[in-house]
C-alpha positions as CSV (number, residue, x, y, z in Angstrom):
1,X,-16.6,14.5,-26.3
2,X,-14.6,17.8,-25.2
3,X,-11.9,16.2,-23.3
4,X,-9.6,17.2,-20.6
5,X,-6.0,18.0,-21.3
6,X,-3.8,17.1,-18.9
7,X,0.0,18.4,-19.2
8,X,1.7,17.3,-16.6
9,X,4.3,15.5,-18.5
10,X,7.5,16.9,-21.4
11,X,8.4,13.7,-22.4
12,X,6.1,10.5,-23.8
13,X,3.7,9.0,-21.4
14,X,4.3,5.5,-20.6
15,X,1.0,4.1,-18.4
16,X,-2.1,5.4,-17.4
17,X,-4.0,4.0,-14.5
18,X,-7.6,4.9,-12.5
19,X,-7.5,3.8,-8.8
20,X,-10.3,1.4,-8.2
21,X,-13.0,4.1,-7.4
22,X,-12.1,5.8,-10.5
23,X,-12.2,9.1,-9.0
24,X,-7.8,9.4,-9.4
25,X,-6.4,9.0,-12.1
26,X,-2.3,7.9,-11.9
27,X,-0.2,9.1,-14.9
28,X,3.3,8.2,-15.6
29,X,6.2,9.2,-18.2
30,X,10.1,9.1,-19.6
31,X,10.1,12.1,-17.9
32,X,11.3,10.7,-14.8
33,X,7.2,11.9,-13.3
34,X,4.8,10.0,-11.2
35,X,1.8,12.2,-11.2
36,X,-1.4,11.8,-9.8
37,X,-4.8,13.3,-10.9
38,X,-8.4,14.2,-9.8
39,X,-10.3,12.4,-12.9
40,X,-13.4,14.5,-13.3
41,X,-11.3,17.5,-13.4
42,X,-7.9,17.2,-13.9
43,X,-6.5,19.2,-11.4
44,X,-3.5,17.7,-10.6
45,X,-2.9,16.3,-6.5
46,X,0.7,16.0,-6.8
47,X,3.5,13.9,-7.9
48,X,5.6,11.3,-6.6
49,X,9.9,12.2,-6.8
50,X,12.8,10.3,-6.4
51,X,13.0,8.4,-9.6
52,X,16.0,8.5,-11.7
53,X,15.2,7.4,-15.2
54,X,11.7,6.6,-16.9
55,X,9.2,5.7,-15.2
56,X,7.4,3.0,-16.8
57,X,4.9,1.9,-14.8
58,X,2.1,2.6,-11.8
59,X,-0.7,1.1,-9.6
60,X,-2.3,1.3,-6.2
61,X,-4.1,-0.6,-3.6
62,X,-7.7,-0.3,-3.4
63,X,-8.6,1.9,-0.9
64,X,-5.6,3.7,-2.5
65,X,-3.5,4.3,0.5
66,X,-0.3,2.8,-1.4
67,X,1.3,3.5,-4.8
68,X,4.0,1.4,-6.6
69,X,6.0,2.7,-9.5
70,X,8.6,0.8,-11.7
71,X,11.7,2.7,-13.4
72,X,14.1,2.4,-15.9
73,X,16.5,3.1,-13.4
74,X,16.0,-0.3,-12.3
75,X,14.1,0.6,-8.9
76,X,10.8,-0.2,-8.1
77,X,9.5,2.1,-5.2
78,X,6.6,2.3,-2.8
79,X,4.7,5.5,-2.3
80,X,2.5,6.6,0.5
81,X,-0.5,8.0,-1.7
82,X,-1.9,10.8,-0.4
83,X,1.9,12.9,1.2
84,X,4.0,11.5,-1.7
85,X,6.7,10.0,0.6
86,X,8.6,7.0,-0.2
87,X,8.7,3.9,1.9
88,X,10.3,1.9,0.7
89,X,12.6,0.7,-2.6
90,X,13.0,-2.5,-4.7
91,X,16.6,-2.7,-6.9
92,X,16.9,-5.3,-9.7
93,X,19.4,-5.2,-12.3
94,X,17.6,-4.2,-15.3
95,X,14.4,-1.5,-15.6
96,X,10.8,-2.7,-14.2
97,X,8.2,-2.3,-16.8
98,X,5.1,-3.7,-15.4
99,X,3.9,-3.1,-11.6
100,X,0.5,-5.1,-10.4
101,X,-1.1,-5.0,-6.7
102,X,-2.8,-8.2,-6.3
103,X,-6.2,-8.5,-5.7
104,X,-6.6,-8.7,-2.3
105,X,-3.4,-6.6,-1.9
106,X,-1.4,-8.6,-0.2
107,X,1.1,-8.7,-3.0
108,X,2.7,-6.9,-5.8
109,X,4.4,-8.2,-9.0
110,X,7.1,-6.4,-11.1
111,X,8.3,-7.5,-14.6
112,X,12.1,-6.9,-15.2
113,X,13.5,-6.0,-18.6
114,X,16.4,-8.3,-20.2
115,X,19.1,-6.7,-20.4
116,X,23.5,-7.0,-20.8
117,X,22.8,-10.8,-19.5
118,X,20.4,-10.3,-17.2
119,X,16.9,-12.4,-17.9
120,X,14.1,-11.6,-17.6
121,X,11.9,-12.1,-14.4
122,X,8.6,-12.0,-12.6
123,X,8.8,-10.8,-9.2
124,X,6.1,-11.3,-6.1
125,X,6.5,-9.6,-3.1
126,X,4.5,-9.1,-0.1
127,X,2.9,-6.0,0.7
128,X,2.5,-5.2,4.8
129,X,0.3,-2.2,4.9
130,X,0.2,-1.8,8.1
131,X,3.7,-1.6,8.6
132,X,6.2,1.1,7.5
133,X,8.7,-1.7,6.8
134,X,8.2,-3.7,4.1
135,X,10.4,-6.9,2.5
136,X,13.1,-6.4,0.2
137,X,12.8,-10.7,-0.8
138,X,10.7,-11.9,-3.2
139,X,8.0,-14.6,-2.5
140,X,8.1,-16.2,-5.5
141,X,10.3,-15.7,-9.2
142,X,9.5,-16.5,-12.1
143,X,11.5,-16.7,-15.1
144,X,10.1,-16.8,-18.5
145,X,11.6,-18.8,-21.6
146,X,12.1,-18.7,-24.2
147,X,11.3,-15.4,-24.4
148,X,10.8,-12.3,-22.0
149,X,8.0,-11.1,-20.3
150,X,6.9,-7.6,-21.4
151,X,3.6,-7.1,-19.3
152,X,1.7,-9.2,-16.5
153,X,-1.4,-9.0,-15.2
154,X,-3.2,-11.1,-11.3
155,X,-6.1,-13.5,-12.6
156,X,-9.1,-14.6,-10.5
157,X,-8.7,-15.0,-6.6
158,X,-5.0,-14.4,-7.4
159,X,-4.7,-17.7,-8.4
160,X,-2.1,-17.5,-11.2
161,X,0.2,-14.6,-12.9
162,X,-0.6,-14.3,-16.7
163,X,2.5,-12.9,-18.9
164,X,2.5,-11.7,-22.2
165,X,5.8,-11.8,-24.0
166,X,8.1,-10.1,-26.7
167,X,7.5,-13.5,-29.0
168,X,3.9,-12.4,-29.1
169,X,3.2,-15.9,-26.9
170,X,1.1,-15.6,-23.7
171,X,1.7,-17.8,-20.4
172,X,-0.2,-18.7,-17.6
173,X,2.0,-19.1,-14.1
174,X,1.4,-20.7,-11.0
175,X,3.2,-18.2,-8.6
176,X,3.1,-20.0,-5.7
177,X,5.4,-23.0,-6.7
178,X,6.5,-21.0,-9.6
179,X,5.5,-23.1,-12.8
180,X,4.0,-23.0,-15.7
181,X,0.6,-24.1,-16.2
182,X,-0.2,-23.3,-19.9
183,X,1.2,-21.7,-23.0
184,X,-0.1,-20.4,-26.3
185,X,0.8,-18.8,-29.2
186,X,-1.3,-15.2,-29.0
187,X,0.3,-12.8,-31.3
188,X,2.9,-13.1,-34.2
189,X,4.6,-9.6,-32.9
190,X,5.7,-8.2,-28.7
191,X,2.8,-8.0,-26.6
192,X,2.3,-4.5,-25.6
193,X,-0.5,-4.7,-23.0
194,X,-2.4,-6.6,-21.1
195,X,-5.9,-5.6,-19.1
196,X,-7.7,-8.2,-17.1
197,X,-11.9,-7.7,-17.0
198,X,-13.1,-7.1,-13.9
199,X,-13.3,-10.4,-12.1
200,X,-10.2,-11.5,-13.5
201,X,-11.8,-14.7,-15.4
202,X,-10.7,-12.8,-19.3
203,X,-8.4,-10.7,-20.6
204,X,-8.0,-8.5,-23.9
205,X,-4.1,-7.7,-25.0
206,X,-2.6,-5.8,-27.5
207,X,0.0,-6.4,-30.0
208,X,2.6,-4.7,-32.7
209,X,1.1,-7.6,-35.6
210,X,-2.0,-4.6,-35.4
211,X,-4.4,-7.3,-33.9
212,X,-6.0,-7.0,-30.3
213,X,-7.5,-10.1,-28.9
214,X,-9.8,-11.6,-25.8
215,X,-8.4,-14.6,-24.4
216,X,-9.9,-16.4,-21.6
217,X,-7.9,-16.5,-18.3
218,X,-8.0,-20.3,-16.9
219,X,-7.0,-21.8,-20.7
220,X,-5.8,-19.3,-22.5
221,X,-8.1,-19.8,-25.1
222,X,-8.9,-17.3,-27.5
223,X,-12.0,-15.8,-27.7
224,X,-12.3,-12.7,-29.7
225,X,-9.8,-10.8,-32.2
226,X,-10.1,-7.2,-33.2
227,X,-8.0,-6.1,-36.3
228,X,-6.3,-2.8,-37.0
229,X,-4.3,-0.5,-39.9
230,X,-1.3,0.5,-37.5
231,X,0.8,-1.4,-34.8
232,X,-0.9,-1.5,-31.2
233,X,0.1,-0.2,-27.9
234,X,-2.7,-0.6,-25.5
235,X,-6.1,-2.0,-25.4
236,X,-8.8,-1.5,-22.4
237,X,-12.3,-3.0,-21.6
238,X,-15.7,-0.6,-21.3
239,X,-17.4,-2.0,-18.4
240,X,-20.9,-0.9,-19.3
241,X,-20.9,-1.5,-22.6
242,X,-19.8,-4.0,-25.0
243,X,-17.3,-2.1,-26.4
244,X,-13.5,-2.2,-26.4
245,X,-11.2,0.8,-27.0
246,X,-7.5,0.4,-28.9
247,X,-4.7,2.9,-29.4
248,X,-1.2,3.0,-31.1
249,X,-0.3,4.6,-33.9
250,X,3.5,4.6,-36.3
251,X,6.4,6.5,-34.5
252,X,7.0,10.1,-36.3
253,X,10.1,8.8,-37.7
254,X,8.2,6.3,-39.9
255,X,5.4,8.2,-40.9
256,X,6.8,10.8,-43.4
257,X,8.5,8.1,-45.2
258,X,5.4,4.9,-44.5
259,X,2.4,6.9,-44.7
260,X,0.5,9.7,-46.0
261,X,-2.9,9.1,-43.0
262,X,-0.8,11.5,-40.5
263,X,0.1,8.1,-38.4
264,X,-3.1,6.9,-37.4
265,X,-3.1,8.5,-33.7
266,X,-6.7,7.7,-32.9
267,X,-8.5,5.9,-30.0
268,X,-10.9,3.3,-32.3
269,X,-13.9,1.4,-30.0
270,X,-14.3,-1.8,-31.2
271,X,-18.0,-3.8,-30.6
272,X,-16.7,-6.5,-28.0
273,X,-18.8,-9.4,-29.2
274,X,-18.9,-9.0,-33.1
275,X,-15.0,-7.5,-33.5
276,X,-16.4,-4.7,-35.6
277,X,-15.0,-1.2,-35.2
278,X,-17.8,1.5,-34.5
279,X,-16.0,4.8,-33.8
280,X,-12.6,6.4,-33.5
281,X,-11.8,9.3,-31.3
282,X,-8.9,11.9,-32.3
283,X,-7.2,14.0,-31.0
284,X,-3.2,13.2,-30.0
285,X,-0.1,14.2,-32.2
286,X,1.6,10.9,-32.0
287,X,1.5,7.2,-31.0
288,X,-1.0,6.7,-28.3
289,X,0.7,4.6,-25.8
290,X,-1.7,3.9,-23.4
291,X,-5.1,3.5,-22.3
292,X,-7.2,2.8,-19.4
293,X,-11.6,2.8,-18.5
294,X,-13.0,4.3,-15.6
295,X,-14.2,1.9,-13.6
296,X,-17.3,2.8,-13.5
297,X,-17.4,2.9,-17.6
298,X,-17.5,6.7,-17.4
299,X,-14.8,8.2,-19.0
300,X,-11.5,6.7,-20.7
301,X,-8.1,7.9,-20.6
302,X,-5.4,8.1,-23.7
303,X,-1.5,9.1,-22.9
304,X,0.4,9.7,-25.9
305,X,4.0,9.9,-27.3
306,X,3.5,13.4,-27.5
307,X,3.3,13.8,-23.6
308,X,-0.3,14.6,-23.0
309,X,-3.0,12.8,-21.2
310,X,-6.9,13.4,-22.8
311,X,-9.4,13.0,-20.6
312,X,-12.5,11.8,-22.2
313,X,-16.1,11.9,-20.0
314,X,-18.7,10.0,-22.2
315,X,-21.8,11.9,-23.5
316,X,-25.2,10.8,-22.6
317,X,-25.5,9.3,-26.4
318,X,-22.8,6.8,-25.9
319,X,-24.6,5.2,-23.0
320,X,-27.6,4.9,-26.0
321,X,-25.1,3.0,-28.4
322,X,-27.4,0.1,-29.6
323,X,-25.1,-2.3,-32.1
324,X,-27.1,-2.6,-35.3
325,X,-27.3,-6.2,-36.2
């Protein structure tokens, strides 16, 4: 694969996201930069301005009239897609990493940071699109314990909030009357992602103890585990084939003195079923910090601690891949 190079970003990119047609592609950084991207080409639309600090994470509605963005200077803002303007702006306390539309768009949850006293929380508000003005109270807030949320992802029919969390432990919240349904112990390390399959009924997350794992939405019970030499940032689902894609890599400050394989910075596909890895893909000069699958099980995205997004379109081989059991 010959992939796209997309240098839209100077500083480390922070989440990469296809809309649901898979034809744009959302990219966003610690450069303060909301960007948005045609995927089979990567000519770049535009970019969304206002924010003040890192911007940690993105989404948008299906028919992608709407973007959200999350910020580390504790804003969470609503975009109008296609002219860039804002319309309107969430303020929290502490920095929102994680920003999810819900299903049937109707809502959007953000995941504060905890910070100088300040816990963390899981936010739901309701989204209005048709109407310019939108509601600065929440719906519903949740508050995780014992430890904080770092990523959240809808589940089926919007039914519950799943949270991963910095004790490695994953949750399962009813949103609507704010409770907990179910908790397990996932990971021994933070939880660094979380990406629901399609219909919403499992999810695959990654983790800093170098394991990611499949864990079924309505019991949290685990399903699959796919093992790693390096700490993980970000792991995504291939919807066509079996296969599931990983990518982290040691920060450059550990691996003169940790390592001698130049930090590990590839993308390795895992087989989804019998956990073993099958390929690796290289390419970035640092930690690889987030992933996302086309839709359509096209193409993949990587955005890297060294500020570029690669663009991969599969070749007509990998659509071939037969596991050899």
């Amino acid at each position: 694969m010959r992939p796209i190079l997309l240098q839209g970003h100077d500083r480390a990119l922070t989440q990469v996201r296809y809309n649901t047609d898979g034809d744009l592609l959302m990219t966003v950084g610690k450069d303060k930069v909301a960007n948005l991207w045609y995927a089979h080409n990567g000519e770049r639309i535009g970019t969304y301005e206002g924010h003040l600090g890192a911007v940690w994470t993105i989404d948008c509605n299906k028919p992608t009239t709407l973007v959200v963005t999350g910020s580390a200077d504790n804003t969470a803002r609503l975009w109008h897609a296609e002219t860039g303007r804002q319309l309107h702006m969430w303020e929290f306390p502490t920095a929102v990493k994680r920003v999810e539309f819900s299903r049937d768009d109707r809502h959007v949850l953000m995941v504060t940071e905890e910070r100088m006293g300040h816990k963390s929380g899981i936010y739901v508000f309701a989204i209005d699109s048709s109407s310019p003005v939108q509601s600065s109270e929440p719906v519903a807030v949740i508050r995780p314990s014992p430890s904080k949320a770092t990523v959240a992802a809808w589940s089926y029919l919007d039914k519950y909030i799943v949270a991963g969390h910095e004790d490695g432990s994953l949750a399962l919240y009813d949103w609507k009357y704010e409770e907990l349904v179910q908790r397990a112990d996932a990971h021994e390390r933070p939880v660094t992602d979380l990406q629901m399959w399609k219909d919403g009924s499992y999810f695959i997350t990654s983790s800093r103890d170098k394991t990611a794992r499949l864990f079924e939405t309505s019991t949290l019970n685990p399903l699959k585990m796919y093992k790693a030499d390096t700490e993980l940032n970000s792991a995504a689902m291939t919807p066509t084939q079996d296969l599931v894609v990983l990518g982290g890599g040691q920060a450059a400050s550990e691996v003169t003195t940790t390592s001698t394989r130049q930090g590990r910075f590839e993308s390795r596909f895992y087989h989804k079923i019998f956990e073993d890895e099958v390929g690796r893909v290289k390419g970035h000069f640092g930690p690889i910090n987030t992933l996302a699958v086309q839709p359509d099980g096209k193409g993949y995205a990587s955005g890297g601690e060294d500020g570029y997004v690669r663009v991969h379109h599969f070749d007509p081989d990998y659509f071939k891949f037969k596991y050899d059991y």
